[in-house]
Biotite code that builds the C-alpha atoms (Angstrom):
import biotite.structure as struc

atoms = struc.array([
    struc.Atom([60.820, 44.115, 203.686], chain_id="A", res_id=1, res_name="UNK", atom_name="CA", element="C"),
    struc.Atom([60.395, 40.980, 202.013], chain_id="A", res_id=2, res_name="UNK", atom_name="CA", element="C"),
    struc.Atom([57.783, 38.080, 202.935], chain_id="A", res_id=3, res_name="UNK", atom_name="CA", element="C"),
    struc.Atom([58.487, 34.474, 202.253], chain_id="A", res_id=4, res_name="UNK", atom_name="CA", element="C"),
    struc.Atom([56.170, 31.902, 203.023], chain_id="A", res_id=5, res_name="UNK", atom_name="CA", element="C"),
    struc.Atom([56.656, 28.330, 202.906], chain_id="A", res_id=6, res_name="UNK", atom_name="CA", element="C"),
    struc.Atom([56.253, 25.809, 200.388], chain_id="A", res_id=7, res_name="UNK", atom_name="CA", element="C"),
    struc.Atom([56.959, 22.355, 199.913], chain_id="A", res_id=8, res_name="UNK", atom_name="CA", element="C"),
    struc.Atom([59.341, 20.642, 197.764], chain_id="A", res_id=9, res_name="UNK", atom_name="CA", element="C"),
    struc.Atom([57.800, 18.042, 194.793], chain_id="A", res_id=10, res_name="UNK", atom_name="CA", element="C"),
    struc.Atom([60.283, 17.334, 192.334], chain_id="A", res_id=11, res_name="UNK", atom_name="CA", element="C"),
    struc.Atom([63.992, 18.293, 191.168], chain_id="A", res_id=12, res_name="UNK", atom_name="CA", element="C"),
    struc.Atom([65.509, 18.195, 187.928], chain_id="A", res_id=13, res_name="UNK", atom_name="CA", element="C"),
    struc.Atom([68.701, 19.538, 187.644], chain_id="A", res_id=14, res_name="UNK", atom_name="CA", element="C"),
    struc.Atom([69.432, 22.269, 189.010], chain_id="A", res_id=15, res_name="UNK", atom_name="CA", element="C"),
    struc.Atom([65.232, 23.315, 189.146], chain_id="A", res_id=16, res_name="UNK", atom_name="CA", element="C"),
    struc.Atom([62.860, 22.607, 191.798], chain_id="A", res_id=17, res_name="UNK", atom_name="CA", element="C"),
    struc.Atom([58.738, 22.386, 191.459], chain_id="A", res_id=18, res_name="UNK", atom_name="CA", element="C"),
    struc.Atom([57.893, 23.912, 194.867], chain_id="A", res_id=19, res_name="UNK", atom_name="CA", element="C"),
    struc.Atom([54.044, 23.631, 196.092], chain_id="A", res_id=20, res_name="UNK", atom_name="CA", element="C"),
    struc.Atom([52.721, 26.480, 197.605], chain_id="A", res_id=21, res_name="UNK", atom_name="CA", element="C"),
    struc.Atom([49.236, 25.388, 198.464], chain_id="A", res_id=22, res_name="UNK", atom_name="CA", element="C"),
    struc.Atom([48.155, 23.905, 195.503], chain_id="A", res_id=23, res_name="UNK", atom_name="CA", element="C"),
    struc.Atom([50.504, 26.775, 193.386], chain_id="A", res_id=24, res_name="UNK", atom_name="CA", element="C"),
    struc.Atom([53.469, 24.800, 192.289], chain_id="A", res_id=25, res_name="UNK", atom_name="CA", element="C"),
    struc.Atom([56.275, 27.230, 190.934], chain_id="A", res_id=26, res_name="UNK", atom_name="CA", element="C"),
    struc.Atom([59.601, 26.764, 189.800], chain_id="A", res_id=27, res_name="UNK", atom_name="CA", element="C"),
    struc.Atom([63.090, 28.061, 191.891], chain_id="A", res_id=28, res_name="UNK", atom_name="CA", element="C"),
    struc.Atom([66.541, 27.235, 191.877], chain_id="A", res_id=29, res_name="UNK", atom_name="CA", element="C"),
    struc.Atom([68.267, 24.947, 193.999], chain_id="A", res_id=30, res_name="UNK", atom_name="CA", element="C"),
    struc.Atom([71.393, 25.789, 193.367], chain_id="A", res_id=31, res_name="UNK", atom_name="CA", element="C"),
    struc.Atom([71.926, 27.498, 196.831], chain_id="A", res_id=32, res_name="UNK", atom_name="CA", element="C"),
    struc.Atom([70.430, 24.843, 199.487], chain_id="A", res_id=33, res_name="UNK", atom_name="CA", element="C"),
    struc.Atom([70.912, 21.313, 199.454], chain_id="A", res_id=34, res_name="UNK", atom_name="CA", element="C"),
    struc.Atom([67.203, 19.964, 199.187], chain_id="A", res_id=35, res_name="UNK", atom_name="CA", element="C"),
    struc.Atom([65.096, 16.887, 198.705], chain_id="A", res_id=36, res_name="UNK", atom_name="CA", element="C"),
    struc.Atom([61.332, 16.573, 197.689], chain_id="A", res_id=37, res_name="UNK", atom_name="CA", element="C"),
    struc.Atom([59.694, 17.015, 200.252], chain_id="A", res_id=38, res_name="UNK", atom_name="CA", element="C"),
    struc.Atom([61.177, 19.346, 202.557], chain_id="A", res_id=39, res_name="UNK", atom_name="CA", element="C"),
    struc.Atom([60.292, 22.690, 203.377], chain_id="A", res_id=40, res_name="UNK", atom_name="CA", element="C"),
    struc.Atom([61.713, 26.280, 202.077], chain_id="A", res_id=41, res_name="UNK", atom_name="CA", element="C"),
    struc.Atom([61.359, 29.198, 201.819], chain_id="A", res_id=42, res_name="UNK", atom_name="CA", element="C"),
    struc.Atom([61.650, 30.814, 198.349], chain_id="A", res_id=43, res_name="UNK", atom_name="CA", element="C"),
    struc.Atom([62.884, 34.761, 197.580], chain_id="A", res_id=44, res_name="UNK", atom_name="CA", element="C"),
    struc.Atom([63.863, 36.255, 194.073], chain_id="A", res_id=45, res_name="UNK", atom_name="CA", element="C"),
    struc.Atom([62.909, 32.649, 192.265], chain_id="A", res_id=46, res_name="UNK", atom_name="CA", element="C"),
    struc.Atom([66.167, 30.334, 194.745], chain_id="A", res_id=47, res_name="UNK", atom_name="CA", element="C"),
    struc.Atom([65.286, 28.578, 197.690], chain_id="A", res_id=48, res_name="UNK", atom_name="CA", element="C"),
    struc.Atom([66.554, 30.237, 200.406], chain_id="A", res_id=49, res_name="UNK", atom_name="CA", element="C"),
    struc.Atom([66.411, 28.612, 203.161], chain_id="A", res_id=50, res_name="UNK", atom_name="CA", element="C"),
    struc.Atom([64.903, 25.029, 204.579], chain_id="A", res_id=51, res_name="UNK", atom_name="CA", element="C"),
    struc.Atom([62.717, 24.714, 207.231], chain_id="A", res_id=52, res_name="UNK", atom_name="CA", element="C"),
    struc.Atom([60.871, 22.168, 209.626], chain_id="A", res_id=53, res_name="UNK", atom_name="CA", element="C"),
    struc.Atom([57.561, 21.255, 209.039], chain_id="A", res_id=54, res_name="UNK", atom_name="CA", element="C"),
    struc.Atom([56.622, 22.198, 212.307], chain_id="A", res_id=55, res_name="UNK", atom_name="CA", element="C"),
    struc.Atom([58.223, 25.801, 211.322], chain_id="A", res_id=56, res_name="UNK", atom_name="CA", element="C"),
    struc.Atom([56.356, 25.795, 207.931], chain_id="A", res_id=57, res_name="UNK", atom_name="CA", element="C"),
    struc.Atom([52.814, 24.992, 210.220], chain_id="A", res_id=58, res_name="UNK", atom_name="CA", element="C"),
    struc.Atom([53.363, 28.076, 212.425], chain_id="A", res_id=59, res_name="UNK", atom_name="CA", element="C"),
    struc.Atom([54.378, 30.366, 209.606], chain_id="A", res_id=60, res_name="UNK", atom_name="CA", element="C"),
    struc.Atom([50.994, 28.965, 207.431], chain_id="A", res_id=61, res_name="UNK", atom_name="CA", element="C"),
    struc.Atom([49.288, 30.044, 210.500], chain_id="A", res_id=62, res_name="UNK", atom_name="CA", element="C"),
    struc.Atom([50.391, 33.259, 210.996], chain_id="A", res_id=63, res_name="UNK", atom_name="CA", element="C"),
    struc.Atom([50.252, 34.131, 207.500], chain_id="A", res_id=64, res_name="UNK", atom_name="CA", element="C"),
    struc.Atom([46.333, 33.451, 208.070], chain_id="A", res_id=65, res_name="UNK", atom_name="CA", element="C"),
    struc.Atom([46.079, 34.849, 211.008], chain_id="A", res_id=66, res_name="UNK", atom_name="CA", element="C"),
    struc.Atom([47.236, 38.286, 209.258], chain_id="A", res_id=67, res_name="UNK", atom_name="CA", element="C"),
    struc.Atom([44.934, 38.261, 206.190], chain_id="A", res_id=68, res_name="UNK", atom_name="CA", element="C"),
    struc.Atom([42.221, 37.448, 208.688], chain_id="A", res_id=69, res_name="UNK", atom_name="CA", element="C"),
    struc.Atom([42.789, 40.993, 210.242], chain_id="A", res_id=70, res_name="UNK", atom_name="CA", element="C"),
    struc.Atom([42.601, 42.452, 206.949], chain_id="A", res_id=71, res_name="UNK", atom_name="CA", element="C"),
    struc.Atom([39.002, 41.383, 206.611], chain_id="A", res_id=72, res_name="UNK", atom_name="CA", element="C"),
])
């Protein structure tokens, strides 16, 4: 089972997008979803995978923290 967690679109060039993932920016292709900087995706394998609402990309933030928390 794979994980994704969101991140937030800064900057496309070409095909490439700089995605922030809390202060991590990486770089995935954009070749499969139609995005702009500053939306929301979700990332797998390097491609964006998916978009997602802010509000969507809040919840799964805090989940994500609410997890590691437990693992404490």
């Amino acid at each position: 089972m794979c994980v994704a967690i969101p991140g937030k679109v800064i900057h496309i060039e070409g095909g490439d997008a700089s995605v922030d993932f809390s202060g991590n920016v990486v770089k995935a292709k954009a070749g499969l979803v139609n995005v702009q900087p500053g939306d929301f995706v979700l990332v797998h394998a390097g491609c964006i995978i998916q978009k997602v609402s802010a509000g969507e990309a809040d919840e799964m933030k805090e989940l994500m923290e609410e997890l590691e928390s437990l693992q404490s």
